[in-house]
DSSP file (Angstrom, degrees, kcal/mol; ACC not computed):
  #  RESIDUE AA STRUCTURE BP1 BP2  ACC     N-H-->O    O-->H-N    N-H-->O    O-->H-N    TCO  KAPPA ALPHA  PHI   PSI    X-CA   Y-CA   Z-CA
    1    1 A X              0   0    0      0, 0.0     2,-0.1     0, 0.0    93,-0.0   0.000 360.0 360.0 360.0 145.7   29.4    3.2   94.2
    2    2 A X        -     0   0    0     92,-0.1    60,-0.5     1,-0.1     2,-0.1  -0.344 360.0-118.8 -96.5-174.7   31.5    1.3   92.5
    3    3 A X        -     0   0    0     92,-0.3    91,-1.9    58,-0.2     2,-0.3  -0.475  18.8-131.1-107.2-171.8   33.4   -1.6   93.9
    4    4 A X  E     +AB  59  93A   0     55,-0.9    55,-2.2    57,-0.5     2,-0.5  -0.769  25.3 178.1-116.6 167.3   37.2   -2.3   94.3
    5    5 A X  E     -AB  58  92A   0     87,-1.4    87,-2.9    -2,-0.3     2,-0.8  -0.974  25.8-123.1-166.9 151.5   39.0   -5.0   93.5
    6    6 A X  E     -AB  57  91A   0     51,-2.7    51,-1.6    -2,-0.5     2,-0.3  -0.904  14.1-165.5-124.9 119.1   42.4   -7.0   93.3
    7    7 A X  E     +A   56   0A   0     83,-1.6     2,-0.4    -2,-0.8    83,-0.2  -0.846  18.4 175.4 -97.1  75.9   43.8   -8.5   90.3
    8    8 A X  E     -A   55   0A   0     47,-1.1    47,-1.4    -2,-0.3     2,-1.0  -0.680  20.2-171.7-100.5  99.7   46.4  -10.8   91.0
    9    9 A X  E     -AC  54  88A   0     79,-1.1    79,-1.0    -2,-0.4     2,-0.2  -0.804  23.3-170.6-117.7 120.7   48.7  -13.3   88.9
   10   10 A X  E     -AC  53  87A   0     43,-2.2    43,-2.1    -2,-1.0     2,-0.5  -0.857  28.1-165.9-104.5 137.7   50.7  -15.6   90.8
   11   11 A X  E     - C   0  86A   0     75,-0.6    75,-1.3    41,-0.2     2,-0.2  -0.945  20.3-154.1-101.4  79.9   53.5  -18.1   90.2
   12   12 A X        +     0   0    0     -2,-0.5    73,-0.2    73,-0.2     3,-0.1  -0.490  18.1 173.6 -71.8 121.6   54.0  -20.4   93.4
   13   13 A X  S    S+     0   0    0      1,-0.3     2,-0.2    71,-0.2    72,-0.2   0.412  76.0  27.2-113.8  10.4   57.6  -21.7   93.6
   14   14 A X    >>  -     0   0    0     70,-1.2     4,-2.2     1,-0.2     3,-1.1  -0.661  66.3-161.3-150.4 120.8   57.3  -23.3   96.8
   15   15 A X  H 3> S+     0   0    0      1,-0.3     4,-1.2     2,-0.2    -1,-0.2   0.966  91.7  36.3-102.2 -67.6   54.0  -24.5   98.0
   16   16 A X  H 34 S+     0   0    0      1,-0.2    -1,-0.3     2,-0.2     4,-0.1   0.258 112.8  56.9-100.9  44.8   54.7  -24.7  101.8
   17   17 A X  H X4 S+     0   0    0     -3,-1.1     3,-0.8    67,-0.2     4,-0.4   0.720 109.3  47.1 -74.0 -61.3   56.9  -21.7  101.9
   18   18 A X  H 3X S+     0   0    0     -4,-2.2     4,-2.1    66,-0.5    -2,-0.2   0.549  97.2  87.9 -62.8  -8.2   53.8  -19.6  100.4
   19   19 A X  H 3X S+     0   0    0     -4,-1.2     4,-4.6     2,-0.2    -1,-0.2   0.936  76.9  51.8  -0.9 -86.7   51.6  -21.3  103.0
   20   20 A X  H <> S+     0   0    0     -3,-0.8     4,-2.2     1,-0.2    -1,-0.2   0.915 112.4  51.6 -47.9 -51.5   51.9  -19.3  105.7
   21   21 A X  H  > S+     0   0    0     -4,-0.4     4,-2.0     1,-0.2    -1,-0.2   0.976 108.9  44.6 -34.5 -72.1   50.9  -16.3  103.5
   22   22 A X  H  X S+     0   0    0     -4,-2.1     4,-0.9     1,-0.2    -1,-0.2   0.850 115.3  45.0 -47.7 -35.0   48.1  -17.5  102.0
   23   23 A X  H >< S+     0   0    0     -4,-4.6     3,-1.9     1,-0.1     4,-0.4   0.999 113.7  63.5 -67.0 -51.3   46.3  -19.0  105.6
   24   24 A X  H >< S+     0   0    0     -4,-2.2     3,-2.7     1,-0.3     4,-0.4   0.739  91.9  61.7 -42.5 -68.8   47.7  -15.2  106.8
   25   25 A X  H >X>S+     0   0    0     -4,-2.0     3,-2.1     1,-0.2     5,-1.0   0.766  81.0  85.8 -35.1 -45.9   45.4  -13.3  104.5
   26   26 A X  H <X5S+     0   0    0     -3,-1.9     4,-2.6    -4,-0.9    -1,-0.2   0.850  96.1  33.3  -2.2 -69.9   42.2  -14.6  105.9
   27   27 A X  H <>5S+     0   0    0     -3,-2.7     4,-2.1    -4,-0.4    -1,-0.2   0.749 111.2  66.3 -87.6  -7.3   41.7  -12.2  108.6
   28   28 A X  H <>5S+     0   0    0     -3,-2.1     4,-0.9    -4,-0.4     3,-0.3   0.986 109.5  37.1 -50.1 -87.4   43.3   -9.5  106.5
   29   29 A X  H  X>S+     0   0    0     -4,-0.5     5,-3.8     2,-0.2     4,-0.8   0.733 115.0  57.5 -25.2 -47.0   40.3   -9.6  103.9
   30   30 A X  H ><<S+     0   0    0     -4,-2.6     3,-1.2    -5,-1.0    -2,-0.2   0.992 102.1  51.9 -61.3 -49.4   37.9  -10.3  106.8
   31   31 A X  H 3<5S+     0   0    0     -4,-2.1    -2,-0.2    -3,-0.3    -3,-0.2   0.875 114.9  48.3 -53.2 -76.6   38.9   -7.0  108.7
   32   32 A X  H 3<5S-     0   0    0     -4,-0.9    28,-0.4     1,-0.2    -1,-0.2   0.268 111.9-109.9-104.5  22.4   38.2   -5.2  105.3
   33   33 A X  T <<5 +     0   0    0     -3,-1.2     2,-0.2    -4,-0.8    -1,-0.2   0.394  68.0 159.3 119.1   1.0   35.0   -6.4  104.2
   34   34 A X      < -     0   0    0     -5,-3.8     2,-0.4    -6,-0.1    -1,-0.3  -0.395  15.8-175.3 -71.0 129.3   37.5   -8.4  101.1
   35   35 A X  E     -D   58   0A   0     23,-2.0    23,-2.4    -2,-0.2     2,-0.4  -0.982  28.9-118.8-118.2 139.8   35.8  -11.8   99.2
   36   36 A X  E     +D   57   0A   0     -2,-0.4    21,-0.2    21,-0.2     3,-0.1  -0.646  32.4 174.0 -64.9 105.7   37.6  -13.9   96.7
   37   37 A X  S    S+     0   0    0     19,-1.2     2,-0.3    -2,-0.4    20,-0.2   0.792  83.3  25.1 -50.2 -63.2   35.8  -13.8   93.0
   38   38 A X        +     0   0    0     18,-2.0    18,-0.4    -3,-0.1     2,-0.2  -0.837  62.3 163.6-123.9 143.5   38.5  -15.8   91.7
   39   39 A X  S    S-     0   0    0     -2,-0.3     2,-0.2     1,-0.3    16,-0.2  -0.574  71.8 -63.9-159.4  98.5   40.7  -18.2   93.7
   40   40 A X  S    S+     0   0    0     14,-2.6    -1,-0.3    -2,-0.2    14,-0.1  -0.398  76.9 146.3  60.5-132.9   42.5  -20.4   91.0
   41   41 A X        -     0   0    0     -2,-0.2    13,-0.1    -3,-0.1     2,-0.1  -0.225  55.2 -35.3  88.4-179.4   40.2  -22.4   89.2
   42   42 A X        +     0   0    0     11,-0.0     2,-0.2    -2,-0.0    11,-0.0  -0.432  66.7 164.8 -73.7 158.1   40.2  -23.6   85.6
   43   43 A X        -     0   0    0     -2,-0.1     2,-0.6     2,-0.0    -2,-0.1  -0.865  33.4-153.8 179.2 156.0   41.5  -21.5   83.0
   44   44 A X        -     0   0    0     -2,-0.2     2,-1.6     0, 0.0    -2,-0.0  -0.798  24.8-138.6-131.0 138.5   42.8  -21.0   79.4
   45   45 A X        -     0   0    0     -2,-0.6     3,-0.1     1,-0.1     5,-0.1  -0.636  20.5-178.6 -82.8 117.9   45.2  -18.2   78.7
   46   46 A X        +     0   0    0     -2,-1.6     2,-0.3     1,-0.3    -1,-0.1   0.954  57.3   3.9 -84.8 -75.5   44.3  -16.7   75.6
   47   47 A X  S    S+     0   0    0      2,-0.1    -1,-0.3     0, 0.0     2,-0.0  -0.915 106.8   7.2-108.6 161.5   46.9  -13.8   74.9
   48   48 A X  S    S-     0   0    0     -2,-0.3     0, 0.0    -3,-0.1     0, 0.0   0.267 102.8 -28.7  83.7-171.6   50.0  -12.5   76.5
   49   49 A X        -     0   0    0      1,-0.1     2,-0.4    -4,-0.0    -3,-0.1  -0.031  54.2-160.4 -74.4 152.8   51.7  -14.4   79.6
   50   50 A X        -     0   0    0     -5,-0.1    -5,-0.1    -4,-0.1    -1,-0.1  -0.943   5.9-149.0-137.6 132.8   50.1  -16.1   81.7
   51   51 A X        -     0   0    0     -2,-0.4   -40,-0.2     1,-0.1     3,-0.1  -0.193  38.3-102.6 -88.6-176.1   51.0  -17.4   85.7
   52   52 A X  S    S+     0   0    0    -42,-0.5     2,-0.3     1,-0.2   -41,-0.2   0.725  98.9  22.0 -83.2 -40.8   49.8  -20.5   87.2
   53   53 A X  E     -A   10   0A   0    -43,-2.1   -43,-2.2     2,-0.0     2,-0.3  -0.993  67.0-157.1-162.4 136.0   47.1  -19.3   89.3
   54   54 A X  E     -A    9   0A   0     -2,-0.3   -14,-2.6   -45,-0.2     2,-0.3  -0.899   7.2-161.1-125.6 146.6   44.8  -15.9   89.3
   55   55 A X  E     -A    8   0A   0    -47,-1.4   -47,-1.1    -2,-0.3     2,-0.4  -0.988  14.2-175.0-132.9 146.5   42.8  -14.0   91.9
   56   56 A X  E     -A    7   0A   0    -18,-0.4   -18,-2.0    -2,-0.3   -19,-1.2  -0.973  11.4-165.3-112.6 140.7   40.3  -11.6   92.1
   57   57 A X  E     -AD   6  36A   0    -51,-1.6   -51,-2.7    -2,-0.4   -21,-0.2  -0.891  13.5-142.2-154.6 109.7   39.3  -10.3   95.3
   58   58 A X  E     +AD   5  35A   0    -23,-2.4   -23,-2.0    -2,-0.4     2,-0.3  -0.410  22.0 175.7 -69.1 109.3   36.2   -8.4   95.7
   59   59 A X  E     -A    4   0A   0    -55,-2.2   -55,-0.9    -2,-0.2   -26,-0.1  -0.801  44.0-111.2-127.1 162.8   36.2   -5.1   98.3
   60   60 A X  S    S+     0   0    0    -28,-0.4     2,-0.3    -2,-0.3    -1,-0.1   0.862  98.6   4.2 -62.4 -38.6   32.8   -2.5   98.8
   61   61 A X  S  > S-     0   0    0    -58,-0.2     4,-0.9     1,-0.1   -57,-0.5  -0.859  73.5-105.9-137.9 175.3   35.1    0.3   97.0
   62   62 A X  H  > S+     0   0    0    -60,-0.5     4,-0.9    -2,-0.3     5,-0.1   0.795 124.6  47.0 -62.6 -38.2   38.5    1.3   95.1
   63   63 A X  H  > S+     0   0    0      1,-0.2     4,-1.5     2,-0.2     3,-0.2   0.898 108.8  50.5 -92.2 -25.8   39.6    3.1   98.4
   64   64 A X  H  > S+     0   0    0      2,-0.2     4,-3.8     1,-0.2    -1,-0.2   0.881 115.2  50.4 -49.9 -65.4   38.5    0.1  100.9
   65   65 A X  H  X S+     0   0    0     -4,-0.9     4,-0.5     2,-0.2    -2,-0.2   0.544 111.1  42.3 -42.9 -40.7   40.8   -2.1   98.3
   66   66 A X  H  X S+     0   0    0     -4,-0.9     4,-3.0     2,-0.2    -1,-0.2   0.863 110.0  62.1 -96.5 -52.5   43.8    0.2   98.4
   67   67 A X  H  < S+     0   0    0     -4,-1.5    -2,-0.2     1,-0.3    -3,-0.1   0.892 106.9  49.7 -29.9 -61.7   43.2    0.4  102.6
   68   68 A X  H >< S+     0   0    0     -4,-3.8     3,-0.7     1,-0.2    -1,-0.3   0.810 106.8  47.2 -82.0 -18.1   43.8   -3.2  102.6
   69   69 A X  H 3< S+     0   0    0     -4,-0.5     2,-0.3     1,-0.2    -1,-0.2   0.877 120.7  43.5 -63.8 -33.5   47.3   -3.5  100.4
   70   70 A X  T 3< S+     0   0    0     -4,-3.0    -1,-0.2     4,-0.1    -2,-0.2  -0.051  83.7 122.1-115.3  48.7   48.6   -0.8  102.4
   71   71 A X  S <> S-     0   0    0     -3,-0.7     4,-0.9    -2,-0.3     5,-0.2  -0.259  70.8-129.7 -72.4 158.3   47.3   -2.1  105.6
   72   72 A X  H >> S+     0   0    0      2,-0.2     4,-1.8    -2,-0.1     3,-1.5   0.901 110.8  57.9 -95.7 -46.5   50.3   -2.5  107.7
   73   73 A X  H 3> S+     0   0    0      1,-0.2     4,-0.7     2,-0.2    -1,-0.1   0.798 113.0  56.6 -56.9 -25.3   49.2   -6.4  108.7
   74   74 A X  H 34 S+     0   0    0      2,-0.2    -1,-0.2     1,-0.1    -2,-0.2   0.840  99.7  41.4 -68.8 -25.7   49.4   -6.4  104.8
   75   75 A X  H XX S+     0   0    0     -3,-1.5     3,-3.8    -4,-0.9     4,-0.8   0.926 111.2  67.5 -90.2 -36.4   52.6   -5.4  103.5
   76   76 A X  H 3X S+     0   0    0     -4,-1.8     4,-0.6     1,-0.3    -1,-0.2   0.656  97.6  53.2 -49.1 -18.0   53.9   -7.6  106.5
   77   77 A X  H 3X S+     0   0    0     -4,-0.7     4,-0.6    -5,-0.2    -1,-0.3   0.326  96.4  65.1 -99.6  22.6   52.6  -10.6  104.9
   78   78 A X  H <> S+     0   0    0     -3,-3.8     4,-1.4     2,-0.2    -2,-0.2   0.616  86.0  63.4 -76.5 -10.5   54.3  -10.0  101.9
   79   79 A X  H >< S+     0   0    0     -4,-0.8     3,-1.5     1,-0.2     4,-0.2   0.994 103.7  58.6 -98.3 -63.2   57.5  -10.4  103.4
   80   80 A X  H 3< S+     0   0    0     -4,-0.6     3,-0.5     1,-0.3    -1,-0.2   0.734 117.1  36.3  -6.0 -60.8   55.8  -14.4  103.8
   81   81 A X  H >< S+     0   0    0     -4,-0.6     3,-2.3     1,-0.2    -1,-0.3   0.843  90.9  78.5 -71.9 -35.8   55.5  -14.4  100.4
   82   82 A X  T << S+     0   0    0     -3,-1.5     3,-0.2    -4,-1.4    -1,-0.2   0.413  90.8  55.1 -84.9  -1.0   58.1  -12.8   98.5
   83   83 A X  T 3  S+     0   0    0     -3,-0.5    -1,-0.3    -4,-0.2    -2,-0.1   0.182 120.4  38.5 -92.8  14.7   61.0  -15.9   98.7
   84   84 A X  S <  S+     0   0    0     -3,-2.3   -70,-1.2     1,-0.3   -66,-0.5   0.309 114.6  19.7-173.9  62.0   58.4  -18.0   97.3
   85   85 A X        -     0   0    0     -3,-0.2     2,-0.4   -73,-0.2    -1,-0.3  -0.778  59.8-132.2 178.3 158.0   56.0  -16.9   94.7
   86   86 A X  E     -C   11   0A   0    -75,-1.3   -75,-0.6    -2,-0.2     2,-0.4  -0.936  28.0-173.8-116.3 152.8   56.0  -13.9   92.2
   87   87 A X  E     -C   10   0A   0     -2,-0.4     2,-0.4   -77,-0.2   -77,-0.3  -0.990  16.5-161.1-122.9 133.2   52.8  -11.8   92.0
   88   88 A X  E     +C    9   0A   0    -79,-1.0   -79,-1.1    -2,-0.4     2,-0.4  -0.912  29.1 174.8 -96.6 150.7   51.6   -8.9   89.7
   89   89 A X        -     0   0    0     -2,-0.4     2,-0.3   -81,-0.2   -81,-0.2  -0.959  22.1-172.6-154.9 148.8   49.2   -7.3   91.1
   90   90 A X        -     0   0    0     -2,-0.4   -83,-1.6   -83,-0.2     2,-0.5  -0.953  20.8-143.8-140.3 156.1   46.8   -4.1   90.7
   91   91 A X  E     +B    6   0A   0     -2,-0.3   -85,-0.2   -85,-0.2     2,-0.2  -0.946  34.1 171.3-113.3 109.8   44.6   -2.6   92.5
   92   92 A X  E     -B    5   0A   0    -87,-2.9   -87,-1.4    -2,-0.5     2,-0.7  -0.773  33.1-120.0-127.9 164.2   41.3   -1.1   90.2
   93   93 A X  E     -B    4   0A   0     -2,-0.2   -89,-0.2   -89,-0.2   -90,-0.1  -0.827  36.4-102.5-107.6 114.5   38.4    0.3   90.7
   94   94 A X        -     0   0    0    -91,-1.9     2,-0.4    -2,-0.7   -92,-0.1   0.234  31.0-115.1 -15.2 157.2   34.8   -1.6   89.2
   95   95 A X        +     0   0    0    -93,-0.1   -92,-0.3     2,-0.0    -1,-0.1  -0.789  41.5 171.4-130.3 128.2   33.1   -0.2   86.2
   96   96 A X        +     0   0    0     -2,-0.4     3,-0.1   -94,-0.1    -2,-0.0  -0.083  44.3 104.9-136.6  27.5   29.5    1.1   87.8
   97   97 A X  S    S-     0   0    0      1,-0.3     2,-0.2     0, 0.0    -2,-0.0   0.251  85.7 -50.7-139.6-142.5   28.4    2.8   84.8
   98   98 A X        -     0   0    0      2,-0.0    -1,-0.3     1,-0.0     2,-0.2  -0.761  56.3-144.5 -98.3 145.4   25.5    1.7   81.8
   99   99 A X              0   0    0     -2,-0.2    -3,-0.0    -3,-0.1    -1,-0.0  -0.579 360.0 360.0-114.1-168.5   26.2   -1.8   80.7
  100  100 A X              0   0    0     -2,-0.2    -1,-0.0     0, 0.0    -2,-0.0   0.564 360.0 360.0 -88.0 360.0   25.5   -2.8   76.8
């Protein structure tokens, strides 16, 4: 099965306003099984726009993945975030399929 995952670029405009968010998520992720792939790090944008800081965040499936954005303890810590950061974010499902 394949796995799920969230693909997130963010643009922090106030570091301890988005605080609270970020420590929030913890137990969010833990309750549904989510690990961080990506959390910042170096990086070089090669085309189109690019935010300050990407995540990827690693779930057992697409439907697991989806469970936890629309968690209710989730969309309540957007409201933490949302006067201070912008986000895109998708939610997609792993490629499980023949590799080259």
């Amino acid at each position: 099965m394949a796995k799920g995952y969230w693909i997130a670029r963010v643009d922090v405009h106030n570091e301890q306003g988005f605080k609270p968010y970020a420590e929030a998520n913890g137990p969010i992720f833990e309750k549904f099984g989510g690990r961080y792939v990506v959390r910042g790090g170096q990086y070089e944008g090669m085309e189109g726009t690019a935010r300050s800081r990407n995540v990827v965040i690693e779930f057992r499936d697409y439907a697991t993945a989806l469970a936890c954005y629309r968690s209710p303890e989730y969309q309540e810590n957007i409201k933490r975030r949302l006067p201070h950061g912008t986000v895109d974010l998708i939610v997609i499902e792993g490629y499980d399929g023949v590799q080259p």
